[in-house]
ZAZA-906204 format. One record per residue (C-alpha): z, y, x. Coordinates in steps of 0.02 Angstrom, whole numbers, padded with zeros to 5 digits, always signed. Last residue first. Example, Ala and Ser with C-alpha at 12.3 -4.5 7.8 and 13.67 -1.06 7.14 Angstrom:
ZAZA-906204
+00357-00053+00684
+00390-00225+00615
end
This chain:
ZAZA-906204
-11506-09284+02481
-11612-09311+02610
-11701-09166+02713
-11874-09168+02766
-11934-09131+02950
-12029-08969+03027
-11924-08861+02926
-11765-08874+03047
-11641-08940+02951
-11527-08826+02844
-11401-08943+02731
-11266-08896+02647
-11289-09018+02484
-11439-09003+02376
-11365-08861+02288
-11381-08713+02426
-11399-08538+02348
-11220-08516+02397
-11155-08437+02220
-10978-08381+02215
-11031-08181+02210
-11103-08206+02033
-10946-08287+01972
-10919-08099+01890
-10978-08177+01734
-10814-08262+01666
-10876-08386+01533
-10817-08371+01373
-10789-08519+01260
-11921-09176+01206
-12173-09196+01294
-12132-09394+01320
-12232-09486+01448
-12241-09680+01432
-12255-09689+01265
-12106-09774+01134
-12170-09644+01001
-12066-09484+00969
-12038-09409+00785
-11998-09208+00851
-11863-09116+00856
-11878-08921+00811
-11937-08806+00950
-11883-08778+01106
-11829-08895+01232
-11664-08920+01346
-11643-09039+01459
-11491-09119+01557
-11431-09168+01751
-11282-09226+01786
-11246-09310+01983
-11133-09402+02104
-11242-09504+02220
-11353-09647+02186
-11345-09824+02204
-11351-09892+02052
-11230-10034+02077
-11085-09887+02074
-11034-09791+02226
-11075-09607+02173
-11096-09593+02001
-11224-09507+01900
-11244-09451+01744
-11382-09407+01607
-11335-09303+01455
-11429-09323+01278
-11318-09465+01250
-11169-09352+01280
-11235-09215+01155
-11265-09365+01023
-11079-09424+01036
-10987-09253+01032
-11089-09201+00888
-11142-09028+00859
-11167-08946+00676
-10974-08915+00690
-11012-08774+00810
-10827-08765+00914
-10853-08908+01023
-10768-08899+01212
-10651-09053+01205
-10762-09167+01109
-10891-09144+01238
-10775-09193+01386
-10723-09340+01297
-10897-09409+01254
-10953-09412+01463
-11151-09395+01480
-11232-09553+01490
-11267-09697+01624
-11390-09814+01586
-11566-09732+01606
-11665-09822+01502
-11730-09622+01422
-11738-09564+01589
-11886-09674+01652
-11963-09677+01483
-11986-09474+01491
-11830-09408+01372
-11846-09365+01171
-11764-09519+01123
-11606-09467+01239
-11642-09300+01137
-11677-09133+01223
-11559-09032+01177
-11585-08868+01101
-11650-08685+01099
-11707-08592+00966
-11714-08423+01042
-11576-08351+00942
-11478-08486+00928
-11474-08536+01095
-11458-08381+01147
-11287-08329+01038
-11216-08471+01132
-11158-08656+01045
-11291-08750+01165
-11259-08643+01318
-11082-08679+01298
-11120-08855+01261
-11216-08871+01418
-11104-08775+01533
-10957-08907+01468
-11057-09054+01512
-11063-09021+01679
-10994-08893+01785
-10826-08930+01681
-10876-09099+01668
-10847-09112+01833
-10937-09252+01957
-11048-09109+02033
-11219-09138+02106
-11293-09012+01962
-11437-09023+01848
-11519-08889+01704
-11678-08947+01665
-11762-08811+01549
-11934-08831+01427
-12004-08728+01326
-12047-08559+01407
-12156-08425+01340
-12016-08295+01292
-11904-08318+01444
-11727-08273+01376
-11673-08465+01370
-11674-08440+01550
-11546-08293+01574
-11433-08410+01467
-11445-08552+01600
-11416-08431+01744
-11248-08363+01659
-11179-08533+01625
-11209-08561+01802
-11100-08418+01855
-10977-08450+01731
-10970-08641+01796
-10942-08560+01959
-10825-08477+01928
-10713-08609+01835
-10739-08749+01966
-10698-08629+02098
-10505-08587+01968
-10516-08778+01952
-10503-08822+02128
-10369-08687+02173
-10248-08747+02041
-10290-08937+02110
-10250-08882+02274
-10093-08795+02220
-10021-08924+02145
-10045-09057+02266
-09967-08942+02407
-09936-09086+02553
-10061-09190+02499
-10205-09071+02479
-10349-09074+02634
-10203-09045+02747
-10122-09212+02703
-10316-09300+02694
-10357-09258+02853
-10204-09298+02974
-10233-09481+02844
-10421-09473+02926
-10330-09458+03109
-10231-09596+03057
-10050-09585+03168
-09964-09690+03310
-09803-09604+03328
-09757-09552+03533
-09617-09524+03580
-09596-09407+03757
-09514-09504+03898
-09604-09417+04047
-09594-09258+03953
-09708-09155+04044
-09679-08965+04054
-09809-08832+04045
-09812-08666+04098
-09933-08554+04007
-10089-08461+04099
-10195-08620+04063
-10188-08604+03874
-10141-08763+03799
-10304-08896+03744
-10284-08931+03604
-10284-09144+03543
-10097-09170+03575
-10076-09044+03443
-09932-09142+03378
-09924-09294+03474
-10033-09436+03464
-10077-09610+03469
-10234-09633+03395
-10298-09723+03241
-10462-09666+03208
-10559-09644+03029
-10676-09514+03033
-10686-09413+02913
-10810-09391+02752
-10810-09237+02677
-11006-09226+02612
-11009-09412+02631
-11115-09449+02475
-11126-09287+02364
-11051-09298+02197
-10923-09169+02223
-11056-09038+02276
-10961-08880+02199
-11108-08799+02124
-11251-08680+02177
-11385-08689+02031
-11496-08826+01989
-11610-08735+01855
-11793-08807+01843
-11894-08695+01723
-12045-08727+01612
-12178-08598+01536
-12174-08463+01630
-12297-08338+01568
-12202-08194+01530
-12139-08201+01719
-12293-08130+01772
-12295-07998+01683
-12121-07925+01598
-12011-07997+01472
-11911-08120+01586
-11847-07955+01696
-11779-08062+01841
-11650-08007+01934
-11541-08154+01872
-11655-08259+01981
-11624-08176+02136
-11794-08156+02260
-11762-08164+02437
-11896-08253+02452
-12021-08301+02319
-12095-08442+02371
-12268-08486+02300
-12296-08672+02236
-12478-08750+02218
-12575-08690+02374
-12439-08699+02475
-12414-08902+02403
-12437-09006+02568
-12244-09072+02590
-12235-09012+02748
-12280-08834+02697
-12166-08832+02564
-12031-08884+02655
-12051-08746+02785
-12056-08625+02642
-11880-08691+02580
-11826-08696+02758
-11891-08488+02770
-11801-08453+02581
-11638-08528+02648
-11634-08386+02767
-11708-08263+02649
-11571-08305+02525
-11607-08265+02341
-11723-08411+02347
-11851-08405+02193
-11995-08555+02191
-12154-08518+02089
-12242-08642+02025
-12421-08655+01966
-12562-08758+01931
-12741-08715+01942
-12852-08845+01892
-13010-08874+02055
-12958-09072+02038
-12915-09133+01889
-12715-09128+01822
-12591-09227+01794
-12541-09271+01981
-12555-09117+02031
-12412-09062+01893
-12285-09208+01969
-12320-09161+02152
-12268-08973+02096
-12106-09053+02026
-12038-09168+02179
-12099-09027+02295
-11966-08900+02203
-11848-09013+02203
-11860-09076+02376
-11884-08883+02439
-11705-08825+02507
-11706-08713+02438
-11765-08683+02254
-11627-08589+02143
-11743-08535+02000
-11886-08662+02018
-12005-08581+01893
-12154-08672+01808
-12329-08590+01752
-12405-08616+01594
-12370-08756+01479
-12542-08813+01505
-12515-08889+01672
-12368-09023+01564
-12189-09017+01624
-12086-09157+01633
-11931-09096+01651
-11845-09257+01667
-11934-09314+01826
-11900-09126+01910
-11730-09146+01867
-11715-09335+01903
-11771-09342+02090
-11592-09275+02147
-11517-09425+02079
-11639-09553+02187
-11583-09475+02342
-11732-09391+02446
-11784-09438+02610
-11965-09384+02606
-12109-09490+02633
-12322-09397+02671
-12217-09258+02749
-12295-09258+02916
-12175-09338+03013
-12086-09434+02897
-12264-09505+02858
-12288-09533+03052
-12142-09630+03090
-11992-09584+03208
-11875-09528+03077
-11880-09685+02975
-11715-09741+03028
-11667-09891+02924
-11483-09904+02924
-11474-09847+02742
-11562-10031+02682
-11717-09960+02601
-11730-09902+02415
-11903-09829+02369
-11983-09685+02253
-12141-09689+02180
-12108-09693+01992
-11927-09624+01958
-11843-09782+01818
-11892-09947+01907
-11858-09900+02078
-11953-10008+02198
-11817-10084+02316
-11863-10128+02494
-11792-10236+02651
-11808-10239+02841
-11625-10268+02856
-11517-10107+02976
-11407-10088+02882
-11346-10281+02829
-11407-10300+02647
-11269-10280+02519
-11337-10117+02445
-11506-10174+02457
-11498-10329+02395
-11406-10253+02236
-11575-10137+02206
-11663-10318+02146
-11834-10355+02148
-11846-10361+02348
-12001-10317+02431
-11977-10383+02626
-12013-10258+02753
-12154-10304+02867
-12276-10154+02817
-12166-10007+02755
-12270-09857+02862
-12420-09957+02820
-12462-10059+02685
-12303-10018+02572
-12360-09847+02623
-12545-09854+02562
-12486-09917+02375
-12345-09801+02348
-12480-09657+02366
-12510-09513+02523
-12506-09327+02548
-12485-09251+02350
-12425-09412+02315
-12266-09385+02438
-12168-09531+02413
-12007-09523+02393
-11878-09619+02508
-11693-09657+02452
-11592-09734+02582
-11436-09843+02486
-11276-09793+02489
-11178-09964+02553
-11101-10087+02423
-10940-10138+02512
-10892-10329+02559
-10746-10417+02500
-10692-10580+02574
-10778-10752+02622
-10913-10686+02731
-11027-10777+02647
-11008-10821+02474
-10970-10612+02461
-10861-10514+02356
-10891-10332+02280
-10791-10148+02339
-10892-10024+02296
-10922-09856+02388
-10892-09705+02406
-10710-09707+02436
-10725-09802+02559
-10794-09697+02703
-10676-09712+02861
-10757-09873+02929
-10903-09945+02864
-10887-10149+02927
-11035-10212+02968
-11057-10157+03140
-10888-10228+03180
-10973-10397+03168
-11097-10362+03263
-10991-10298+03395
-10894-10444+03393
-11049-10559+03409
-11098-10449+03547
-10920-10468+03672
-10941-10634+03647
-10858-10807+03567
-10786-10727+03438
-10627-10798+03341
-10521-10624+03304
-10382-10682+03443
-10518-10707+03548
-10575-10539+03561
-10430-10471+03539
-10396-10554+03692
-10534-10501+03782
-10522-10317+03758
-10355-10320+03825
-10412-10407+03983
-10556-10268+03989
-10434-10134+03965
-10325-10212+04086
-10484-10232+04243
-10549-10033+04178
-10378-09961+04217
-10440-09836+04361
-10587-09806+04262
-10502-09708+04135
-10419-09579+04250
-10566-09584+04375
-10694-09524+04246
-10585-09380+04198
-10559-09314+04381
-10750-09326+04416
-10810-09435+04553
-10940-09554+04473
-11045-09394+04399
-11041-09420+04222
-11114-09534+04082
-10984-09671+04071
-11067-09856+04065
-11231-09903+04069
-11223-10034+03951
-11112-09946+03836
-10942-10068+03777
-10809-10087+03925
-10814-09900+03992
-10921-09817+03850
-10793-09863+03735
-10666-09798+03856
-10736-09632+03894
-10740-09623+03705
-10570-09660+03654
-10505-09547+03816
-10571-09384+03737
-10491-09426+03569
-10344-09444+03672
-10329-09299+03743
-10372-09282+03939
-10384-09122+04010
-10488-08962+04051
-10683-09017+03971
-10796-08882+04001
-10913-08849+03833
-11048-08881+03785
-11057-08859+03597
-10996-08691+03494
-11123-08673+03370
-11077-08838+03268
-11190-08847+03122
-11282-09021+03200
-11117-09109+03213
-11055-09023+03041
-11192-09103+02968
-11186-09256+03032
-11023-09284+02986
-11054-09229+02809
-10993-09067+02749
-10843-08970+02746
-10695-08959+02860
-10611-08798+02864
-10421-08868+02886
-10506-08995+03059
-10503-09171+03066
-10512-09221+03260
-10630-09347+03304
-10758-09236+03275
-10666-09145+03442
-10727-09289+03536
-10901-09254+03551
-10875-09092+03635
-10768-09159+03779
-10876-09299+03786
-11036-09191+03810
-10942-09062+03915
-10930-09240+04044
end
């Protein structure tokens, strides 16, 4: 029964909820516990498993909690019947399949399009992203194995309409080896996932290390902010697959936090590439003396600092559940205090997500949005200050900077601060041009935004227009399926004439936001290093 008990309170929007639901399922430290009464979150469950599970309730057939629901299985199951009918399905499983399309409690990520076939709008679902490892494995020997019997689709809007669980696959046309699948498809069982030959990366996070495009003779490259790994794999499976066997290649991956550091090591070691990346744990970027040996050397850094995670897919997402309730009717009351029972009590049939959303903001509108932008404006000093510290590397020439942020003010306005900064100048840093950018980039549709450069220009040499089509964006739930992401290059050196080739080699911030940075940017997640996280 604990495992009810414990299950329900995700029901329950708590004021420090962060993350995605799985997340905060697999963060939770405080599990197994004794259930004392019956709330109604608690009661939702032990009902669905009354009249829906197959085998029913999972606990001992005479406990208190068990009895209470049971006792009213024959009305439940009347009252399950007549919705049934009164919705038009003949059984209890074409109902469920039809609930198993609808995603409840996560709109606002996605898009609303209509159907021929159900007759009514339908939302695109968030795609699952899959990279292939070529350091373990190729496209070519997955699509024959681990994806033998899905159906190759040619278009990425299949995908997002397909039913979650379809057998169906998208070849991205703009980040070579990476795949779309339906985001039902659980691939957690198969061998590749296993041993790192596929990892569940979103399709965003792949375009900093794409976008970079570092070249072996460069020198080495630097992941500055590295764990939890997909990055850092993405861009030391790029330089092996440029180079001959026996060429020594070289990145180095900083983590500032030892306990990140060990998943970031973990993720190297799945992925296959210890002999090509060396973590540096425990190591802070800004400690970094960029003058002295080895560091001399670097000649290409990847910069996705700590940052408020706006874009991320279902980072907040609650549970939608309409309960009735009472205020607090979900804690349970301390056993030493006498309790009355109101026996004619009201009883106002709330959302649990709307519970959510009024502590999340509604209630002080003003305030939450003050509070927002003073975060956003840390930590956009804070990663102002980690993109000027790598302009100061005197063999480097190339920088992605990328964040999973929606805000220009993490965004584009870090970019043309670093752009218009004493640095830049001095160093002889710049953009690098949409014309500039690796084919897949370069089609990319989505630009930087034009307003939000306008608004932070003070070097009249800049134009708004050019430093947004330099930018790449993100947004999550568009027809592209990605998340919410920016991501940008810089290059030094004057601008070169670029053919149409394949591979392409182009204010004040407040510095104390130091102490605001997480070390996490890929979301929150810490899975156990013996499987790959998605972002």
């Amino acid at each position: 029964m604990s495992l009810y008990y414990d299950a329900a309170k995700f029901l329950v929007p708590s004021k420090d909820q962060s993350g995605s639901l799985k997340s905060r399922v697999f963060g939770a430290k405080d599990l197994r516990s004794s259930p004392k009464q019956l709330t109604p979150s608690l009661a939702l469950l032990l009902v669905h498993d009354l009249i829906l599970s197959k085998s029913g309730i999972a606990a001992p057939a005479t406990h208190p909690l068990r009895l209470a629901v049971t006792r009213h299985k024959a009305r439940l199951s009347a009252e399950l019947t007549k919705i049934r009918i009164r919705k038009g399905f003949r059984s209890i499983d074409e109902l469920g399949t039809h609930l198993g399309t609808i995603d409840v409690g996560r709109t606002k990520d996605h898009v609303s399009v209509t159907t021929p076939s159900l007759g009514k709008a339908k939302q695109l679902q968030h795609p699952r992203w899959v990279r292939i490892n070529t350091l373990k494995s190729t496209l070519d020997h997955q699509l024959q194995t681990t994806f033998a019997g899905f159906e190759n689709v040619t278009s990425l809007e299949q995908i997002l309409v397909a039913p979650a669980t379809t057998k169906v696959l998208h070849i991205d046309e703009h980040v070579p080896d990476l795949v779309a699948l339906a985001p039902g498809t659980d691939l957690s069982k198969t061998t590749a996932y296993r041993n790192g030959s596929i990892i569940l990366q979103d399709k965003a996070s792949c375009f900093p290390a794409y976008l970079l495009d570092a070249k072996p003779d460069d020198g080495p490259c630097l992941d500055a902010c590295a764990a939890p790994g997909n990055k850092t794999t993405h861009l030391a499976a790029i330089l092996e697959g440029q180079t001959q066997t026996g060429r020594n290649i070289q990145v180095w991956a900083c983590e500032r936090d030892k306990a990140r550091a060990g998943i970031l090591t973990g993720m190297v070691e799945l992925a296959g590439c210890q002999d090509i990346v060396t973590v540096k744990a425990g190591q802070d970027f800004l400690l970094l003396n960029p003058a002295q040996n080895p560091w001399n050397k670097v000649g290409s850094l990847l910069l996705d600092p700590s940052c408020s995670g706006s874009g991320i897919v279902g980072r907040d997402e609650t549970l939608a559940v309409t309960l009735p309730s009472n205020v607090g009717s979900d804690h349970v009351p301390d056993k030493s205090r006498k309790r009355k029972r109101k026996r004619h009590g009201k009883m106002d049939t709330k959302s649990i997500a709307d519970v959510g959303e009024e502590k999340q903001g509604s209630a002080q509108p003003a305030d939450g949005d003050d509070r927002l932008q003073e975060r956003l404006m840390a930590l956009s000093a804070f990663q102002l200050r980690l993109l000027l510290h790598a302009f100061r590397f005197p063999n480097a020439r190339r920088i992605s900077y990328s964040t999973c942020s929606i805000h220009a003010t993490e965004n584009e306005h870090v970019v043309l601060a670093a752009l218009q900064s004493g640095e830049a100048k001095q160093y002889g840093w710049r953009l690098l041009t949409r014309n500039e950018q690796i084919r897949g980039m370069r089609t990319w549709p989505l630009r930087g935004d034009i307003q939000a450069c306008q608004d932070k220009i003070v070097d009249g040499s800049i134009g708004a227009y050019q430093v947004a089509e330099d930018c790449i964006r993100c947004r999550p739930g568009t027809q592209e399926g990605t998340q919410g992401f920016f991501v940008a290059a810089f290059i030094r050196g004057a601008q070169e004439v670029i053919v149409d080739v394949e591979s392409s080699n182009g204010d004040d911030f407040d510095s104390e936001a130091n102490e605001d940075w997480n070390g996490l940017s890929d979301g929150e997640r810490s899975p156990p290093y013996t499987t790959n996280a998605e972002i």
